[in-house]
N, C-alpha and C positions, 0 to 999 in steps of 0.2 A: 485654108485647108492644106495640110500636108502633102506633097506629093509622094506619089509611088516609086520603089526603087525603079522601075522601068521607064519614068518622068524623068530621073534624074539629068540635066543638061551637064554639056562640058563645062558650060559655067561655074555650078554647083560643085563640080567635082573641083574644079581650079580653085576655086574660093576655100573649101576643105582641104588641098593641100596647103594655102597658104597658113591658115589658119593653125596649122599643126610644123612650120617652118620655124626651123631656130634662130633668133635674130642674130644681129650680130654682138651682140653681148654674150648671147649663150657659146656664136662659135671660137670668140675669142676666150671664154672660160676654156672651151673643152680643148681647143689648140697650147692651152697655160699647161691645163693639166697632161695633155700626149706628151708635150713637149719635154714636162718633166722624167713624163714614164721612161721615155724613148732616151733622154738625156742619160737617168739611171742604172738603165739597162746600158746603154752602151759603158755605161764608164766600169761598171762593176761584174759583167754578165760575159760580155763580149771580151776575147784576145786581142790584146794589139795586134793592129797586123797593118798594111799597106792602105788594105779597103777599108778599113775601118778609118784610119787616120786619113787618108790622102783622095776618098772616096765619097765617104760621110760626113765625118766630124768638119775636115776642114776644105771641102768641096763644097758640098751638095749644102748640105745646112748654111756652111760659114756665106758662099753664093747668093742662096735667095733671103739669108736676114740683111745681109749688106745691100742689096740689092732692096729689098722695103725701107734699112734706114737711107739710104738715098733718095729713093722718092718721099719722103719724107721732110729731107732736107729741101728736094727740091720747091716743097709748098712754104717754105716758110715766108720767105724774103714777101716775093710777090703778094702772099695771102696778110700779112702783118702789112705790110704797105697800105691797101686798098682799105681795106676795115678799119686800119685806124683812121687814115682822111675823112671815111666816111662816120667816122664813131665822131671824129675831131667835131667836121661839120655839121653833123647831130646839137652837139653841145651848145651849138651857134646859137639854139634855144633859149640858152641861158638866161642871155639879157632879159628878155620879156619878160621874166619874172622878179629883175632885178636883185636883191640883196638878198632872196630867199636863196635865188640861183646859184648864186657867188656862193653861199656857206654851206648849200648841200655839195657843190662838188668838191669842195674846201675838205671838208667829211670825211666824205668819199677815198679821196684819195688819202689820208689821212689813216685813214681806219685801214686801208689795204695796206699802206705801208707798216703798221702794224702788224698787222696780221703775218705779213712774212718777214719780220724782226724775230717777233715770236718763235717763226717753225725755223727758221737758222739758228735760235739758242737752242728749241729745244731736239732739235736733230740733231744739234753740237752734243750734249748732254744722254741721248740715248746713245750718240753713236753708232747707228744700224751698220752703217759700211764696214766696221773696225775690224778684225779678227778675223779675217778670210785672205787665204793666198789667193790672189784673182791673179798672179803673172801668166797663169795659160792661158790667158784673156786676154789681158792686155797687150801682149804683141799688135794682136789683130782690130783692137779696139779705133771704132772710127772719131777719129778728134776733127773738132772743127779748125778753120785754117786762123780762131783770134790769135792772137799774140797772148804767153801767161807769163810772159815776164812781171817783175815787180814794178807798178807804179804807181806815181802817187793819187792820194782821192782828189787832189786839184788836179790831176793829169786828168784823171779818168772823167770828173766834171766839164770841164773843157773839153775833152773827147765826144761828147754828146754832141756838140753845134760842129758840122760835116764844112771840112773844107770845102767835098767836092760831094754831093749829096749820089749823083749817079756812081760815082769810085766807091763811096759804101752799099748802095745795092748789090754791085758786081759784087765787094769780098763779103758781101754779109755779114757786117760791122754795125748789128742790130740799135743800138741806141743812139746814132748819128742818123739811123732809118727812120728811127720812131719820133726823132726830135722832127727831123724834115716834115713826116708823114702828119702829126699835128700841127705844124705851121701849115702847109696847103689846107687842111682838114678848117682850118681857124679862118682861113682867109677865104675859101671858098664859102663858110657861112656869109663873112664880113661882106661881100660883096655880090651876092646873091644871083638876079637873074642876067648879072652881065656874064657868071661864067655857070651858064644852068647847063650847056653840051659838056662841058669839063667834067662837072662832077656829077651827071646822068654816066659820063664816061666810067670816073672811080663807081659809081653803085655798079654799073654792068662789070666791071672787071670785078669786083668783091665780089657779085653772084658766080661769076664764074669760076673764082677760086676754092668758094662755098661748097661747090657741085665739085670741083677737081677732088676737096678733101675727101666727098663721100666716097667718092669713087674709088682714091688711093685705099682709103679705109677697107673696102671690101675687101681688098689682101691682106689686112690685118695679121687674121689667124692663121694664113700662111708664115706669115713672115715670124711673127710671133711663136711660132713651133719650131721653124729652123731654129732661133735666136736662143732661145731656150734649154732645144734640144742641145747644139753646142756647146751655150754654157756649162749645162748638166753632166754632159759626155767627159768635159774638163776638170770639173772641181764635184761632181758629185751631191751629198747630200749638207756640203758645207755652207749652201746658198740659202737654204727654208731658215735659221736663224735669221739672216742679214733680213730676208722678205716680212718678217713677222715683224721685228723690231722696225722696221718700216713704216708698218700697217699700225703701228702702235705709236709708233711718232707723228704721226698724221693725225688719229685721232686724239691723241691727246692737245696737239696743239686746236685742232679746231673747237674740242671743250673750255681751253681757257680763253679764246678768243669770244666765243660766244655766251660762256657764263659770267664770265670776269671783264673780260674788256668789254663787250657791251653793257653790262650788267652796270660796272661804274661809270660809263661814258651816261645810260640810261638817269644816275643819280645826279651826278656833278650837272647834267643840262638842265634836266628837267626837274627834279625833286619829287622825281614818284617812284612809287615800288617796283621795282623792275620784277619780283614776284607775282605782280598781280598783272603786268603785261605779258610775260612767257606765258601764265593760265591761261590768256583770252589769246594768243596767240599761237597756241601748242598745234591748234589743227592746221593752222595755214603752215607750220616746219613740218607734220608729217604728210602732207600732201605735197611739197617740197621733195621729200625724201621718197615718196613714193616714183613723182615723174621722172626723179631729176634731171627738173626744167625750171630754170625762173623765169622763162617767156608764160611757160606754159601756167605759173601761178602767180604771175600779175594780179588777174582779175578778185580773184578770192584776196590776193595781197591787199590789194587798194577796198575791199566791200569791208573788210575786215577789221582794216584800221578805222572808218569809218564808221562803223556799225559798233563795232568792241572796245574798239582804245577812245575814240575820238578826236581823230583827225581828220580836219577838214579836206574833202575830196579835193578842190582846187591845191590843194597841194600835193594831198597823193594820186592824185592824178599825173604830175608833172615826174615828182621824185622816183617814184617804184618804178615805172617804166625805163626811166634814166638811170638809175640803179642796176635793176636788170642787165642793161647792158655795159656798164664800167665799173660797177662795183662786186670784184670778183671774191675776194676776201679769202672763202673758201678755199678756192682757186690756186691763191698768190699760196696759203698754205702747203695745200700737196707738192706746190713749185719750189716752196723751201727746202724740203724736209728731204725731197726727190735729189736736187742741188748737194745735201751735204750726205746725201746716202750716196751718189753715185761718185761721188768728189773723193769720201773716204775708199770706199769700193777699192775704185781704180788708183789711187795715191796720189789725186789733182790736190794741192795746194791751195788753200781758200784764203788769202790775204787780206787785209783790210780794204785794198784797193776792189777786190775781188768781191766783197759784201757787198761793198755798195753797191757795185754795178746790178750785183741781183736784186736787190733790192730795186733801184731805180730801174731797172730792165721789166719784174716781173710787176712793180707796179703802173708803169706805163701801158705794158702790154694789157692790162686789164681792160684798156677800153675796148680790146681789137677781141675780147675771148668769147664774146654772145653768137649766136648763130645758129650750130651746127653741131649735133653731137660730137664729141671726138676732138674738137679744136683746141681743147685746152691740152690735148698731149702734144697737140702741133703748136701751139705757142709755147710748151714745155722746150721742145726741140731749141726754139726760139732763143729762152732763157739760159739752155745748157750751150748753145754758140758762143753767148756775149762773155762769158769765160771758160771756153774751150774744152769743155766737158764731155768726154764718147757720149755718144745717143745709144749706146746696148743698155743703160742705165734704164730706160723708158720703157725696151721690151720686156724689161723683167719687173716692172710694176704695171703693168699695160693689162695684164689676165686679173689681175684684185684689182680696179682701176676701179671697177661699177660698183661695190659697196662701198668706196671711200667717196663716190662720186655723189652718190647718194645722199651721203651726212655732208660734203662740205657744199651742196646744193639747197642743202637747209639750213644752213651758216651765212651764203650767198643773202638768200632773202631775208633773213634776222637782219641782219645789217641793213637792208636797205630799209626795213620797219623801222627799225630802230634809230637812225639817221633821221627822217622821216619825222619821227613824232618829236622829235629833238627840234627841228628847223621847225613844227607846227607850235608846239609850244611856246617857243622865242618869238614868234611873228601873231602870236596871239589869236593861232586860225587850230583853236583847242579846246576840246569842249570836256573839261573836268568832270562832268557829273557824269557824262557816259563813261569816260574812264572806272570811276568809283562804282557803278551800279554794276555788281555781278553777273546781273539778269540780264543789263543791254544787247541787241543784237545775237541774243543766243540763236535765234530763227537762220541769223546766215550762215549755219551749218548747213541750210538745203544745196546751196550752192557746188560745197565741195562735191555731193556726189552729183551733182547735173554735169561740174568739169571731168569730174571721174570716169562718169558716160563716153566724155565726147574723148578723153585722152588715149592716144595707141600706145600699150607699154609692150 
């Protein structure tokens, strides 16, 4: 029975204001968008003057963006530490499956490093950063402290194994962190309950950095308004090209990754129609694209392949979940494309030595990116350290960040299907005829909306 508006409790009424709260995806849109308004206005509307310049523009704004990309940096080191040991020690699972184990993370990493080979050519090739005077930016622009001198890809290779593992946390000299970080991660599997306080230690420090992220996050759309507004106040309307071409190098790279490179990895392994797997697969990428969550579309992932393609649970059981969390593909994409938009941007120099490292940076870092929404712009920060890249690059793709986040979250779990039925296939844990029957498993559409139910968007 309905109650009356005189029933109504404080409860009822708390619940309906939340209910009608903007998350924080909305308030980081509508901060994208002020920011630009206020940027515009100031640059074209407003007189130079003292307060403007010395008040606004390079006070107040320039203040509280510097001030969010700092906390920002602050989470990196600590939060990529913890999550990878614990992502490392995760993996420790492997063996138990033996050779299945070994060639899905073989895959795995394999396919991410792809994927951001990919968005480095094809963000070389769009060029988003090129044709913009950004010099009234970059004075102020915050670089990290790497070194971008020229050296070589054997330097930089050996630059991974850390003299002094504690000396690279302090400078934040990210891929001698990540090497260390999955050595302990590797050996606290190997060795299990003789160091079960140590790495109950790394999971409590991961959650807590987990919670730190959300937290910094809530000043997002602060900070992302100064960030903006300033850049706007400086260059004006010369930035919505550079942002488009952006948006446009992202998804394009994420289409040839997902049509093409899985599409002939799907042929070369297996010899089936990767036509007829996207079909039975389409709903499990737009429910993908609706959360984006690949925690959150495991379950449908794994009924799926199971029900529709024909893949034995006992393996996608193992695989999609271990996916989920290291197999970012998506992910590594945005991180390329982000890489040579903000590199061109500001006039960073991208050298061979300089590739590789993103490459080996933003593919390692995938094991550490599952979690927490928002991490992957703090693993972004991450990647833009290990070749010395400003972080104002991030605030100005941060506000379009959720429709691209969207599609490369339906890219994320493509690949791990598609990995997946590749290792089921070869291991002969594949059942052909559900594949080929059109009709198999149409019933676990009920699913998507019982998850639809239960998901908060």
């Amino acid at each position: 029975m309905s109650k009356k508006p005189e029933q109504l409790s404080a409860v009822d009424t708390l619940e309906g204001k939340k209910a009608h709260r903007v998350g924080l995806t909305g308030q980081i849109l509508i901060a994208l968008a002020l920011g630009i308004v206020c940027g515009i206005v100031f640059h074209y509307l407003i007189p130079d003057s003292p307060i403007k310049t010395d008040v606004f523009v390079n006070g107040i704004f320039y203040f509280v963006g510097q001030a969010f990309i700092r906390l920002m940096q602050m989470l990196v080191v600590p939060l990529v530490l913890c999550s990878i040991v614990c992502g490392a020690a995760a993996i420790g699972d492997v063996k138990t499956l033996g050779k299945v184990g070994i060639k899905t993370l073989l895959f795995y990493i394999c396919t991410t490093a792809l994927a951001i080979s990919i968005a480095l050519a094809v963000g070389t090739l769009i060029a988003p950063g090129l044709g913009v005077d950004t010099s009234a930016i970059q004075a102020n622009a915050s670089t990290s402290t790497v070194a971008t001198t020229e050296t070589s890809i054997m330097d930089t290779l050996l630059g991974i194994i850390p003299k002094n593992p504690f000396n690279a946390i302090a400078e934040g000299d990210m891929l001698p962190v990540i090497f260390f970080a999955l050595f302990v991660g590797i050996l606290l599997a190997v060795m299990g309950s003789k160091v079960e306080n140590l790495h109950r230690l790394f999971e409590q420090g991961n959650e807590l950095m987990m919670k730190m992220t959300e937290v910094v996050m809530k000043v997002a759309p602060l900070g992302v308004f100064c960030l903006l507004a300033n850049t706007f106040a400086k260059l004006g309307f010369d930035m919505f090209v550079p942002m488009l071409k952006y948006m446009g190098g992202v998804i394009g790279a994420l289409a040839i990754q997902c049509f093409v490179v899985y599409a002939v990895l799907f042929v070369v392994f297996t010899r089936l129609n990767p036509i007829t797997f996207f079909k039975k697969f389409g709903r499990v990428m737009l429910f993908a694209f609706s959360t984006s969550s690949s925690n959150a579309t495991i379950p449908l992932n794994i009924e799926t392949l199971s029900e529709r393609v024909g893949v034995k649970r006992r393996i996608s059981s193992f695989t999609i979940p271990l996916g989920a969390t290291i197999n970012m593909d998506g992910t590594s994409i945005m991180q390329g494309v982000a890489v040579v938009f903000t590199a061109q941007l500001f006039g960073v120099n991208l050298g061979p030595a300089e590739i590789a490292t993103v490459i080996a940076t933003a593919t390692l870092a995938s094991i550490g990116t599952a979690g927490v929404p928002s991490v992957g712009l703090v693993t972004l920060s991450m990647v833009f350290n290990s070749v010395g890249l400003p972080l104002e690059g991030i605030a100005m793709i941060m506000g379009i960040d959720r429709i691209l986040d969207m599609l490369r979250t339906a890219v994320n779990i493509t690949g791990d299907a598609v990995v997946t039925t590749i290792v089921a296939k070869q291991a002969g844990e594949f059942d052909r005829a559900v594949f080929d029957d059109p009709e198999a498993g149409v019933a676990v559409g009920h699913l998507q909306d019982s998850y639809e139910e239960d998901e908060d968007f």
